[in-house]
PDB file of N, H, CA, C and O in Angstrom:
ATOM      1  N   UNK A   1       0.850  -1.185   0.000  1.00  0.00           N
ATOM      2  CA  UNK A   1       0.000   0.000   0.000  1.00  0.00           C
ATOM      3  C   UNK A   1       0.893   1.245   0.000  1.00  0.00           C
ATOM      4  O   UNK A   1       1.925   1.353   0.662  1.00  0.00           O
ATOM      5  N   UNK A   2       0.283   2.343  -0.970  1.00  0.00           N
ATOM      6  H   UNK A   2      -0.555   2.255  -1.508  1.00  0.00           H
ATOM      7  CA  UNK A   2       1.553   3.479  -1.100  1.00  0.00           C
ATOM      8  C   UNK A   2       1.132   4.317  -0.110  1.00  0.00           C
ATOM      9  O   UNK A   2      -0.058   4.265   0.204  1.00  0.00           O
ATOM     10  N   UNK A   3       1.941   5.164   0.510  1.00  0.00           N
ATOM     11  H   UNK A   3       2.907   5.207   0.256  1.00  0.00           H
ATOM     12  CA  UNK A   3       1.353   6.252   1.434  1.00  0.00           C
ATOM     13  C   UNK A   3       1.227   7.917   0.745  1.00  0.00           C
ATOM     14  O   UNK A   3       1.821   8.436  -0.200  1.00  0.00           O
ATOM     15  N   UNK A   4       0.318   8.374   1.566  1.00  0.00           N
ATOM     16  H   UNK A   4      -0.165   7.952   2.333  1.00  0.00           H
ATOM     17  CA  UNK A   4       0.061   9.678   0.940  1.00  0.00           C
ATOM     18  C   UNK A   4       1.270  10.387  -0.005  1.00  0.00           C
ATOM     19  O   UNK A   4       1.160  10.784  -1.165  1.00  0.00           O
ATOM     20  N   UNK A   5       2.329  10.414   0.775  1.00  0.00           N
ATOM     21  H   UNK A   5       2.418  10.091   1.718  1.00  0.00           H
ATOM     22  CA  UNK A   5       3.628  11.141   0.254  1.00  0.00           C
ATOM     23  C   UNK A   5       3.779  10.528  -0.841  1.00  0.00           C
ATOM     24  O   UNK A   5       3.509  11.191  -1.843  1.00  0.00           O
ATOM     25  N   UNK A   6       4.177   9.312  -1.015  1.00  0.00           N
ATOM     26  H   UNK A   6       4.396   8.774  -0.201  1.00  0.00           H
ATOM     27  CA  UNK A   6       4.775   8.809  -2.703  1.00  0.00           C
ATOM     28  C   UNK A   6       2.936   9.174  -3.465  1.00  0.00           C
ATOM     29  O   UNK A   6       2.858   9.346  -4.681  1.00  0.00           O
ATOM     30  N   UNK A   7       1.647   9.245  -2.588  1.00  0.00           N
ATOM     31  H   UNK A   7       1.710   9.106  -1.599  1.00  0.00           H
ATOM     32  CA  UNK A   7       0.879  10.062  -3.903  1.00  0.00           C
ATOM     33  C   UNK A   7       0.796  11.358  -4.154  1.00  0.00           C
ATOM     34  O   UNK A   7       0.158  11.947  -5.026  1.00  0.00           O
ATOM     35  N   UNK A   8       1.691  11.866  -3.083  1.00  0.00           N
ATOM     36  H   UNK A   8       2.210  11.387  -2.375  1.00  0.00           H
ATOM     37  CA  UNK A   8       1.701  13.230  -3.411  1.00  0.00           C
ATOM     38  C   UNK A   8       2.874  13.749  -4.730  1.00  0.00           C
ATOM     39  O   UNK A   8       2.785  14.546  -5.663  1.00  0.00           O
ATOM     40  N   UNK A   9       3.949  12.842  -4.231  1.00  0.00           N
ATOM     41  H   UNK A   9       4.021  12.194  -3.473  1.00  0.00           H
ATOM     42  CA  UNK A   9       4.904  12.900  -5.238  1.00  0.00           C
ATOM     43  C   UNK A   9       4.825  12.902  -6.721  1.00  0.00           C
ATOM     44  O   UNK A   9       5.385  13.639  -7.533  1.00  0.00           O
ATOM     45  N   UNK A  10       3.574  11.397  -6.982  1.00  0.00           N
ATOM     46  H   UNK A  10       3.119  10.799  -6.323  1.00  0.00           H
ATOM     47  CA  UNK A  10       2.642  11.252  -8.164  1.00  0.00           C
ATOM     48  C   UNK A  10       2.568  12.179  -8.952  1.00  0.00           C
ATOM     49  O   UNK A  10       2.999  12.326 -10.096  1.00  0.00           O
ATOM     50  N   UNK A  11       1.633  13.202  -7.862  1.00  0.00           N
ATOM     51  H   UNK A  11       1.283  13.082  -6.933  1.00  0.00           H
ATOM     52  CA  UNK A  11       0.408  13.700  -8.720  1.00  0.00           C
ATOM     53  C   UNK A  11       1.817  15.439  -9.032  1.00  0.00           C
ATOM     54  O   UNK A  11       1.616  16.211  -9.969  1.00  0.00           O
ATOM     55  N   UNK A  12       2.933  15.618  -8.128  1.00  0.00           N
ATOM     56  H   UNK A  12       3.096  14.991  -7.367  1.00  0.00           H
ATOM     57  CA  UNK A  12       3.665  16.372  -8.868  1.00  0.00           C
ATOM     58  C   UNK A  12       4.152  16.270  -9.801  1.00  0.00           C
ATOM     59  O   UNK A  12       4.035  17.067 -10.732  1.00  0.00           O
ATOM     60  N   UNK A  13       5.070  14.901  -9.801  1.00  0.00           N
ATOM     61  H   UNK A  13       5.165  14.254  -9.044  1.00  0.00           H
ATOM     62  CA  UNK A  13       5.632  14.520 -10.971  1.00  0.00           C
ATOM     63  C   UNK A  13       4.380  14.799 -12.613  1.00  0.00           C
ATOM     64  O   UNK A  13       4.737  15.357 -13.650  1.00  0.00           O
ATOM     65  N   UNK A  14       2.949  14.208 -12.340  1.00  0.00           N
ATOM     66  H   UNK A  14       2.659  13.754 -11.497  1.00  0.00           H
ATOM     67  CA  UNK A  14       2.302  14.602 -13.426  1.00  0.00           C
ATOM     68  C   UNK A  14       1.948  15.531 -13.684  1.00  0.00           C
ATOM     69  O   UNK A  14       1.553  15.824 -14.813  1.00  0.00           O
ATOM     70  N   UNK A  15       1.989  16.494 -12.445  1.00  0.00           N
ATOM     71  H   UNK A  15       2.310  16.256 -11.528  1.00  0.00           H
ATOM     72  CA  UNK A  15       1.494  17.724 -12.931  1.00  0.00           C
ATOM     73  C   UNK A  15       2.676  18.584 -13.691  1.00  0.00           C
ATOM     74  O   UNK A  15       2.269  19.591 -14.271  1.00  0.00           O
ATOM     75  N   UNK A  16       3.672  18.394 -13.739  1.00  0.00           N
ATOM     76  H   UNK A  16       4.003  17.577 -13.268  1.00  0.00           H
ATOM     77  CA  UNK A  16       4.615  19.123 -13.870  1.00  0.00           C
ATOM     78  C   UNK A  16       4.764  19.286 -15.732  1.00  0.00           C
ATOM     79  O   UNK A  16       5.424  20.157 -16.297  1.00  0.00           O
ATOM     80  N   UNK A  17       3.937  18.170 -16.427  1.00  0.00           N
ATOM     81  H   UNK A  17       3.401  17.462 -15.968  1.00  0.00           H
ATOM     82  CA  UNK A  17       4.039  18.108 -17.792  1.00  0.00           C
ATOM     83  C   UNK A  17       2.678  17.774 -18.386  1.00  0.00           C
ATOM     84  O   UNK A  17       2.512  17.930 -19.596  1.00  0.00           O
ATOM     85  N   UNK A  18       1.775  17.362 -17.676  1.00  0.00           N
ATOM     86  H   UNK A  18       1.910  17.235 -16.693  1.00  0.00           H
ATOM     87  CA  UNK A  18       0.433  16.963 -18.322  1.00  0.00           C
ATOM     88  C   UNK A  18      -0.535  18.532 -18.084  1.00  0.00           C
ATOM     89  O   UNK A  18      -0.148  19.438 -17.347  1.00  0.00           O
ATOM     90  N   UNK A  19      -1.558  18.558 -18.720  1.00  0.00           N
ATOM     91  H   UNK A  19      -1.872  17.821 -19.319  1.00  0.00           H
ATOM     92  CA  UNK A  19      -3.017  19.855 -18.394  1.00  0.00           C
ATOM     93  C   UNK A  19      -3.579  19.182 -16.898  1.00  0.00           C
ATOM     94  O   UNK A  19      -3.238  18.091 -16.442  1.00  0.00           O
ATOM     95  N   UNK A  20      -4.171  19.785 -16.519  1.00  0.00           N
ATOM     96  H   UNK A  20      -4.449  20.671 -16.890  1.00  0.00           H
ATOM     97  CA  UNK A  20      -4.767  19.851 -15.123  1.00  0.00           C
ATOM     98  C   UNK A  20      -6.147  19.138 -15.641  1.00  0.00           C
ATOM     99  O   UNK A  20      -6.750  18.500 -14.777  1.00  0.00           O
ATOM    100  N   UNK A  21      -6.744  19.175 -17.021  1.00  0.00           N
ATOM    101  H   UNK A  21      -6.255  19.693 -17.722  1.00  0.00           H
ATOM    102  CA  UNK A  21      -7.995  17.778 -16.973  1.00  0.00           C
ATOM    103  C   UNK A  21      -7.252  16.615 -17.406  1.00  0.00           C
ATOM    104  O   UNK A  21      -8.057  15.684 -17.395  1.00  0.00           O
ATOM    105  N   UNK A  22      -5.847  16.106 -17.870  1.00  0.00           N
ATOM    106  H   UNK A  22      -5.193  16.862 -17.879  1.00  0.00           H
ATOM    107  CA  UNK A  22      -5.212  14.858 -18.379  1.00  0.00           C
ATOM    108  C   UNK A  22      -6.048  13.785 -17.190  1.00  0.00           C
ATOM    109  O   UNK A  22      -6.058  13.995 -15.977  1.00  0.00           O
ATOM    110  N   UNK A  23      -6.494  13.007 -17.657  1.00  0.00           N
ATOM    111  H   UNK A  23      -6.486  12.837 -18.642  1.00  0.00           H
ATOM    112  CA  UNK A  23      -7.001  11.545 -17.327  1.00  0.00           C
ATOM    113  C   UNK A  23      -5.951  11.015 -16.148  1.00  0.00           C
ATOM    114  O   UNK A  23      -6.651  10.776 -15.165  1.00  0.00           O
ATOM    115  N   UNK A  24      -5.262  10.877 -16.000  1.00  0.00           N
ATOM    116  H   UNK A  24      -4.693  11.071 -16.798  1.00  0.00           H
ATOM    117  CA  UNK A  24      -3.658  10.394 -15.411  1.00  0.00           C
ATOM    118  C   UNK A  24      -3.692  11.460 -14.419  1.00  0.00           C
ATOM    119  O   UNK A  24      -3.570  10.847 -13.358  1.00  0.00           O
ATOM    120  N   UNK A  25      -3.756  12.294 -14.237  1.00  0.00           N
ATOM    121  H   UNK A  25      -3.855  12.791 -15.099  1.00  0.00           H
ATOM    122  CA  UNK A  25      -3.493  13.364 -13.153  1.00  0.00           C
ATOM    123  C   UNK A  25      -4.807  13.358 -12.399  1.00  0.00           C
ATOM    124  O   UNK A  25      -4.719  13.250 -11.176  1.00  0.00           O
ATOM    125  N   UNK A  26      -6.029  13.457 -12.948  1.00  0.00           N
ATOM    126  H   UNK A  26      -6.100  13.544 -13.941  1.00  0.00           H
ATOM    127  CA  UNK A  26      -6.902  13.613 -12.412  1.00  0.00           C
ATOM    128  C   UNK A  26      -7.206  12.546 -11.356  1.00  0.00           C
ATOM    129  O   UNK A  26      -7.738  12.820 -10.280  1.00  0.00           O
ATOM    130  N   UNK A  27      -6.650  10.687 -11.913  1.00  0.00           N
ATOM    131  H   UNK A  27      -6.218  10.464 -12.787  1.00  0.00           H
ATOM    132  CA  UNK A  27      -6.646   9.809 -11.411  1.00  0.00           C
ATOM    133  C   UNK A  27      -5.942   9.928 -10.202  1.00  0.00           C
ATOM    134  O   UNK A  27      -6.464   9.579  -9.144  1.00  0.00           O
ATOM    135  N   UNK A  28      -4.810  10.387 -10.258  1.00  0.00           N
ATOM    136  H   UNK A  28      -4.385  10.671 -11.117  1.00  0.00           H
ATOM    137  CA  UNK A  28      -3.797  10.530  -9.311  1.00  0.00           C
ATOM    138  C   UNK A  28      -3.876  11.300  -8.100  1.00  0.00           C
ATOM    139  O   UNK A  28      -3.489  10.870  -7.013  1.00  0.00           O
ATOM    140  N   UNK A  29      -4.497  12.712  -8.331  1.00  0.00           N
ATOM    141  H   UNK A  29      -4.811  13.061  -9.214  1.00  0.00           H
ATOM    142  CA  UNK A  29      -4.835  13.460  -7.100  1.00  0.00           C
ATOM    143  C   UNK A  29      -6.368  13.155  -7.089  1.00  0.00           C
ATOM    144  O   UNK A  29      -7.009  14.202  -6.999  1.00  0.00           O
ATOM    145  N   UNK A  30      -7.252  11.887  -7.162  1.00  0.00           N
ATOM    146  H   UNK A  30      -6.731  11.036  -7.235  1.00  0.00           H
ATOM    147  CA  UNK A  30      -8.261  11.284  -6.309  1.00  0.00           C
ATOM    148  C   UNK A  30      -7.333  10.280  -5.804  1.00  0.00           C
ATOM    149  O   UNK A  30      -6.835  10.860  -4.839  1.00  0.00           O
ATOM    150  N   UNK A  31      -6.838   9.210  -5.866  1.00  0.00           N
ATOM    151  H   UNK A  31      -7.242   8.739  -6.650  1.00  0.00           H
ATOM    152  CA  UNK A  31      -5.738   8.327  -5.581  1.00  0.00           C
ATOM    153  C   UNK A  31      -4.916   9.096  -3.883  1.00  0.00           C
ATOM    154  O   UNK A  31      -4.727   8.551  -2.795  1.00  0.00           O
ATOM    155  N   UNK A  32      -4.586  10.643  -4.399  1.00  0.00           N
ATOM    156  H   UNK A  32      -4.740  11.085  -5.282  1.00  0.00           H
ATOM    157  CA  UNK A  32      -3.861  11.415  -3.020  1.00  0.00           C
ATOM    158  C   UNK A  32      -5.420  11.418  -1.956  1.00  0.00           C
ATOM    159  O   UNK A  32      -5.542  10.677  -0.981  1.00  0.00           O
ATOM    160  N   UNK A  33      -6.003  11.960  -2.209  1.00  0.00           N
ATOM    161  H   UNK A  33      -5.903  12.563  -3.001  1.00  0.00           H
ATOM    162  CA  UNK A  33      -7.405  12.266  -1.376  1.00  0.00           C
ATOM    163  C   UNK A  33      -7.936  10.959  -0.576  1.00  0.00           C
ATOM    164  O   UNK A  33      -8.285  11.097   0.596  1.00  0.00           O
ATOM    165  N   UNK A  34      -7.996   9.716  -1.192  1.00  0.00           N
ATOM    166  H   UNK A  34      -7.712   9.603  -2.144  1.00  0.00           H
ATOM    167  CA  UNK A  34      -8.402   8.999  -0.901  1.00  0.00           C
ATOM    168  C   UNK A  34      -7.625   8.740  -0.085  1.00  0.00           C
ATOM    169  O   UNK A  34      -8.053   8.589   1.059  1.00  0.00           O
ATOM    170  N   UNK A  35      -5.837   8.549  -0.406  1.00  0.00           N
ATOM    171  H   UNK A  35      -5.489   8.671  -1.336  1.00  0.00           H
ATOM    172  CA  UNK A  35      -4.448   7.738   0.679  1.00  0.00           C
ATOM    173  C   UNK A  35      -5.066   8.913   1.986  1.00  0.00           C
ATOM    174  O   UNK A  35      -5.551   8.424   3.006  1.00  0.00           O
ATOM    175  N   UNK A  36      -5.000  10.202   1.850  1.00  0.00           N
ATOM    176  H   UNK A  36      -4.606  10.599   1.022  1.00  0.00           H
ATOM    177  CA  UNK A  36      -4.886  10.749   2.577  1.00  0.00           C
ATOM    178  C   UNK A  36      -6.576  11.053   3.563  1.00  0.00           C
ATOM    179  O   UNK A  36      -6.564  11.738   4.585  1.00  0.00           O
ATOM    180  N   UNK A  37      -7.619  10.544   3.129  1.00  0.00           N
ATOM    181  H   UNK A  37      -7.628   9.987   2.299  1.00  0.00           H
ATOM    182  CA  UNK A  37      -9.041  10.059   4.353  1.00  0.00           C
ATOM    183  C   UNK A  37      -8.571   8.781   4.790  1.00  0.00           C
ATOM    184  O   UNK A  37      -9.010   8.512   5.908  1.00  0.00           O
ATOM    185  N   UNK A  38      -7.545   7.554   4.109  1.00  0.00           N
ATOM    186  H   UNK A  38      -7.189   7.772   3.201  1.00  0.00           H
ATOM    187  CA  UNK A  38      -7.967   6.487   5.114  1.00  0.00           C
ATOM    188  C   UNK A  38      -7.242   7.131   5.873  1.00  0.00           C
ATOM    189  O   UNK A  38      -7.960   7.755   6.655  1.00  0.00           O
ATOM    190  N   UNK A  39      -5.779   7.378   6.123  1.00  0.00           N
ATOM    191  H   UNK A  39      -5.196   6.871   5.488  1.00  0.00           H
ATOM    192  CA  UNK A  39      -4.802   7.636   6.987  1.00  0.00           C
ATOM    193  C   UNK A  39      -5.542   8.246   8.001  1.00  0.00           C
ATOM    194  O   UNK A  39      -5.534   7.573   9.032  1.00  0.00           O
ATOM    195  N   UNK A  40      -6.274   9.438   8.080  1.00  0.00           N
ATOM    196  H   UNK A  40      -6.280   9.984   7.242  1.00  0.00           H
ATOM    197  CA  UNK A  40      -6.963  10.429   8.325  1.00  0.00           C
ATOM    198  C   UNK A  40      -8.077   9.220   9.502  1.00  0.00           C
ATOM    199  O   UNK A  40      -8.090   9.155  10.731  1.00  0.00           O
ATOM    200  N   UNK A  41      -8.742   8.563   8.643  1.00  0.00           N
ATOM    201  H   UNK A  41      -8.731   8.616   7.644  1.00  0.00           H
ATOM    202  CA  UNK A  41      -9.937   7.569   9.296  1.00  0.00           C
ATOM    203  C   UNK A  41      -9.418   6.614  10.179  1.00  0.00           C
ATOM    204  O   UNK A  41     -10.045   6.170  11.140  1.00  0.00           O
ATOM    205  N   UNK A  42      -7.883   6.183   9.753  1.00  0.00           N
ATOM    206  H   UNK A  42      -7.374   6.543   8.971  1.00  0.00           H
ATOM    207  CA  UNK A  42      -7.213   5.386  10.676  1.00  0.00           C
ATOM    208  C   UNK A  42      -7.292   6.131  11.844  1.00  0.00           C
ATOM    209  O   UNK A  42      -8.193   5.896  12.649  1.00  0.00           O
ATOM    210  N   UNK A  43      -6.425   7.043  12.051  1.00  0.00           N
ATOM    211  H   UNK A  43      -5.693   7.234  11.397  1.00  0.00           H
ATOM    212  CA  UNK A  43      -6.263   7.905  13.732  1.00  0.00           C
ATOM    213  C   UNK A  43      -7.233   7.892  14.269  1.00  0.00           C
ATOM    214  O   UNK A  43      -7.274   7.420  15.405  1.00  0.00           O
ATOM    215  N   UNK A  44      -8.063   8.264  13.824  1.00  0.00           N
ATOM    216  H   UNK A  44      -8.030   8.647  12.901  1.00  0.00           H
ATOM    217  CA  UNK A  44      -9.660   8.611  14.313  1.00  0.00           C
ATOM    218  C   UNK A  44     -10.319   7.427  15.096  1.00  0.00           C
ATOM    219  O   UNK A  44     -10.978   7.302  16.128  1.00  0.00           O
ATOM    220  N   UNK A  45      -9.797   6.575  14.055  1.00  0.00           N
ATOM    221  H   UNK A  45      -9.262   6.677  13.217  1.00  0.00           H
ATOM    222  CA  UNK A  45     -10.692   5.167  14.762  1.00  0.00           C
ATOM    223  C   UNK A  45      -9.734   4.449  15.600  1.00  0.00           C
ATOM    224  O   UNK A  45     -10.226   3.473  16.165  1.00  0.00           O
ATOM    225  N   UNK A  46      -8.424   4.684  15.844  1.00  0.00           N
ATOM    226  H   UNK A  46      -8.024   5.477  15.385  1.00  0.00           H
ATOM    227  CA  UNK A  46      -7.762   4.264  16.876  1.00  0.00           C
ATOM    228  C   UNK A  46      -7.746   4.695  18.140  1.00  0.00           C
ATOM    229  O   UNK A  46      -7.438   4.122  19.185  1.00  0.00           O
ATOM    230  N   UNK A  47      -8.231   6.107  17.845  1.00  0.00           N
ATOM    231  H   UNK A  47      -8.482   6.573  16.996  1.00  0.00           H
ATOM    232  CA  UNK A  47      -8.682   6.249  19.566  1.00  0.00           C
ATOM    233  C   UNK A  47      -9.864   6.311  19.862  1.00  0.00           C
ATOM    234  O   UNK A  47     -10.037   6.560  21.055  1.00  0.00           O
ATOM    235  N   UNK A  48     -11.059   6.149  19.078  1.00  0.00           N
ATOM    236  H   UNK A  48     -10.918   5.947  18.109  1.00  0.00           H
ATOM    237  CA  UNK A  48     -12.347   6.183  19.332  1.00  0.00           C
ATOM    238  C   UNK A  48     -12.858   5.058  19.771  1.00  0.00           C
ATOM    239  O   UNK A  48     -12.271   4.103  19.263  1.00  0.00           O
ATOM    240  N   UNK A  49     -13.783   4.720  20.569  1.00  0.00           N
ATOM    241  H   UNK A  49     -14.260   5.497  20.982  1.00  0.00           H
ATOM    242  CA  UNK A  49     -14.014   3.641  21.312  1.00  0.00           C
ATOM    243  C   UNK A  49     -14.953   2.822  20.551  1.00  0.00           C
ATOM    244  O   UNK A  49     -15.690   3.258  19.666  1.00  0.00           O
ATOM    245  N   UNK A  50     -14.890   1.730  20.907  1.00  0.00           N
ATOM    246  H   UNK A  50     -14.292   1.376  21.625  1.00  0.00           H
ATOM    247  CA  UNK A  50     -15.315   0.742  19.843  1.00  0.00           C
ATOM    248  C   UNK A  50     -17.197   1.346  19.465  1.00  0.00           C
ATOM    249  O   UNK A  50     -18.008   1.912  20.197  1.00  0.00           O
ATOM    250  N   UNK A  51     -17.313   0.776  17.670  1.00  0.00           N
ATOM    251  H   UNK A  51     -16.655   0.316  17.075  1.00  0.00           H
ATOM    252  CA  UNK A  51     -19.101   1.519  17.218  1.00  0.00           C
ATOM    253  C   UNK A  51     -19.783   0.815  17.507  1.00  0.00           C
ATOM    254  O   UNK A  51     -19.354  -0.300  17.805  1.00  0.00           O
ATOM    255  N   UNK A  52     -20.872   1.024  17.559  1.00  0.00           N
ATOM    256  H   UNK A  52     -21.221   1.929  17.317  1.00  0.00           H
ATOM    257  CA  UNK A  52     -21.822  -0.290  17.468  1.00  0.00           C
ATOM    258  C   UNK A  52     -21.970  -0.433  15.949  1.00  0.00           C
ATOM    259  O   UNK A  52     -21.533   0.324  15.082  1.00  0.00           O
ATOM    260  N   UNK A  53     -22.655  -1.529  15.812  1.00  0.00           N
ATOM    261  H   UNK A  53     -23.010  -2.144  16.516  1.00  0.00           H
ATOM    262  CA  UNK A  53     -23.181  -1.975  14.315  1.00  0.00           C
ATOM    263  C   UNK A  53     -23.967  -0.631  13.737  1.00  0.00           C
ATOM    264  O   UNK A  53     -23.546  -0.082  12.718  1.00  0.00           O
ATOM    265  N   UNK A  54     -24.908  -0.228  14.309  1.00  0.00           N
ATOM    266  H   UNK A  54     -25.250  -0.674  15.136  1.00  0.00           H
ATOM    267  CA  UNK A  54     -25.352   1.078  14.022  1.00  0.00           C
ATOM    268  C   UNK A  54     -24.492   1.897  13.304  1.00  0.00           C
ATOM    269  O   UNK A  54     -24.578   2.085  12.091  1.00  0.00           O
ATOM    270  N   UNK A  55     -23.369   2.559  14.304  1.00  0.00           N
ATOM    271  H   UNK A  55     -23.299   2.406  15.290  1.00  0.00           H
ATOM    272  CA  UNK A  55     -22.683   3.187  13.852  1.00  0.00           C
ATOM    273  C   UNK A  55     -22.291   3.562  12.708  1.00  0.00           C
ATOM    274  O   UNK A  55     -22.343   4.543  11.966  1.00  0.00           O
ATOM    275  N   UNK A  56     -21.580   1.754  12.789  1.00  0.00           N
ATOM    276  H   UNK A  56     -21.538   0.957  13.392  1.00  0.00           H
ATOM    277  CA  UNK A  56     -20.704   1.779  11.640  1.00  0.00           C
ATOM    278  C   UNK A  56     -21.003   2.023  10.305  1.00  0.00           C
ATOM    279  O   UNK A  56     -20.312   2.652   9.504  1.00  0.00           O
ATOM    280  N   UNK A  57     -22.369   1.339  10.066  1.00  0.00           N
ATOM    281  H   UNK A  57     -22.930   0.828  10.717  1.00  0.00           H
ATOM    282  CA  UNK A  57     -23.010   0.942   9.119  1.00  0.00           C
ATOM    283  C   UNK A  57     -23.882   2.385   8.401  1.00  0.00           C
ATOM    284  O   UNK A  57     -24.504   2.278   7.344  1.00  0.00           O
ATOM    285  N   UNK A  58     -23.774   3.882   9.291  1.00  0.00           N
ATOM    286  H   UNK A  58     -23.268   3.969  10.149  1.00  0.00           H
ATOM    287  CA  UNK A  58     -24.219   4.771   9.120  1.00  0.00           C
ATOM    288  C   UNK A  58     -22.695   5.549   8.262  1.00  0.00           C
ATOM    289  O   UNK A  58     -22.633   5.917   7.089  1.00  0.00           O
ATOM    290  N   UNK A  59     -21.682   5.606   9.247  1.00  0.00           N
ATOM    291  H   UNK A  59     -21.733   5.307  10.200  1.00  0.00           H
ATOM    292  CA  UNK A  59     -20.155   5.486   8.521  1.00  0.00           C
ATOM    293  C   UNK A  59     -19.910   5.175   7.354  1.00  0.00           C
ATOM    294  O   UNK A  59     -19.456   5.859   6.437  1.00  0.00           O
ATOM    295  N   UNK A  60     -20.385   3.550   7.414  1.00  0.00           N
ATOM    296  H   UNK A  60     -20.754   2.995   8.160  1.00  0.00           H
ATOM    297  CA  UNK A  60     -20.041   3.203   5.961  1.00  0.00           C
ATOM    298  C   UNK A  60     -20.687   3.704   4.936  1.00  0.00           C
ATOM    299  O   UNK A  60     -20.093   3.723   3.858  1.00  0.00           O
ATOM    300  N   UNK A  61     -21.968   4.196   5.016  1.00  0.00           N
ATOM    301  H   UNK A  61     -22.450   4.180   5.892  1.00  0.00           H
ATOM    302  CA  UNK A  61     -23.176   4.509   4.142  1.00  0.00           C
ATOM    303  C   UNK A  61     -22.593   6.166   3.377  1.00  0.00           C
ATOM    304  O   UNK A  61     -22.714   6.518   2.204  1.00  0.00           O
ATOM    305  N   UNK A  62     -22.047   6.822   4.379  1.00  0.00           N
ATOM    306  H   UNK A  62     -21.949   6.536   5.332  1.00  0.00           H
ATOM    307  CA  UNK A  62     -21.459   7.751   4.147  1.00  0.00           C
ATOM    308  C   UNK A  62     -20.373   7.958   3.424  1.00  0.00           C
ATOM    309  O   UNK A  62     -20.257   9.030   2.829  1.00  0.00           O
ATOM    310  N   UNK A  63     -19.270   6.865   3.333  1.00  0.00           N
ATOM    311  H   UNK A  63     -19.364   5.995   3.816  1.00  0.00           H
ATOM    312  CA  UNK A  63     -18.325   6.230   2.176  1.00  0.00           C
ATOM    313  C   UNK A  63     -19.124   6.142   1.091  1.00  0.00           C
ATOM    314  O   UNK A  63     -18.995   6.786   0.050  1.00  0.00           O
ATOM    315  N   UNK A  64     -19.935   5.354   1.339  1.00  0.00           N
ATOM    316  H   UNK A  64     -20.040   4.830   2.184  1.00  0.00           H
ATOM    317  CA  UNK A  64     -20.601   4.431   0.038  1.00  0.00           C
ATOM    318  C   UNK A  64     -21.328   5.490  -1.172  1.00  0.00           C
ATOM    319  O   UNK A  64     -21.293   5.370  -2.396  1.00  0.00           O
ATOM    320  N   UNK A  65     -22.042   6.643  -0.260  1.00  0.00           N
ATOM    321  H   UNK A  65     -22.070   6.741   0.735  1.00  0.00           H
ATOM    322  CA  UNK A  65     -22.482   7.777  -0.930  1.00  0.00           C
ATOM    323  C   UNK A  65     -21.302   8.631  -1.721  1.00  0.00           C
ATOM    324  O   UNK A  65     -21.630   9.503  -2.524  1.00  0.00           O
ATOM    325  N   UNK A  66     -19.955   8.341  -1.458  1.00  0.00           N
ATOM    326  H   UNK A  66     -19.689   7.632  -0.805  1.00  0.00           H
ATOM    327  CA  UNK A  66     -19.053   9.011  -1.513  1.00  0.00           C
ATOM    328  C   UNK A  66     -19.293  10.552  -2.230  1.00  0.00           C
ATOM    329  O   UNK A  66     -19.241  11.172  -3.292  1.00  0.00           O
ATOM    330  N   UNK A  67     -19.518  10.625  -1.158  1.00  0.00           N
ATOM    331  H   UNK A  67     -19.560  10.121  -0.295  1.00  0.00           H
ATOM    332  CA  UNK A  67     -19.822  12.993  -0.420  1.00  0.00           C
ATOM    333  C   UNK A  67     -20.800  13.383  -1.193  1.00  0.00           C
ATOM    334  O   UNK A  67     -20.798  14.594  -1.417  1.00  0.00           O
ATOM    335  N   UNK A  68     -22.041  12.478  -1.912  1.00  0.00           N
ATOM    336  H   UNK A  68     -22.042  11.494  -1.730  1.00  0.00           H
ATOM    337  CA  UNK A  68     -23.472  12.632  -2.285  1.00  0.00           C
ATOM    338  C   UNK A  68     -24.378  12.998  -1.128  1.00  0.00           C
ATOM    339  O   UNK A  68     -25.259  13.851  -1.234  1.00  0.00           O
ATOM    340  N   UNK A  69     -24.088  12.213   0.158  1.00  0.00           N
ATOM    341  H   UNK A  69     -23.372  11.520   0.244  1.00  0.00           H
ATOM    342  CA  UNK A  69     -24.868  12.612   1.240  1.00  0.00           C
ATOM    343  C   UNK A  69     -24.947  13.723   1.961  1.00  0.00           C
ATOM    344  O   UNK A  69     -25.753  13.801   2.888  1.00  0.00           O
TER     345      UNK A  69
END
């Protein structure tokens, strides 16, 4: 699994020669966004005390909508 930094690196390296709509770049900084919510969702849920099924399943729904909701 790559970490945020080598996608941050990515999406410089492409930006540095491709347009800002190129297919490849665009892929790449969603690719950064994404490395950088799990990381983000990791911490969060390491100190948060365990969900209930409820919870989670409201959580996940909120992924699943991905930022429609």
């Amino acid at each position: 699994m790559s970490t945020w930094k080598s996608e941050r690196a990515r999406v410089a390296s492409l930006a540095r020669f491709r347009p800002s709509n190129d297919p490849a770049l665009i892929d790449a900084k969603r690719d950064l966004r994404a490395e950088r919510l799990a990381e983000h969702v990791a911490r969060v849920v390491a100190q948060a005390p365990p969900l209930t099924d409820e919870q989670r399943e409201r959580i996940a729904a909120l992924l699943r909508a991905g930022g429609a909701a």
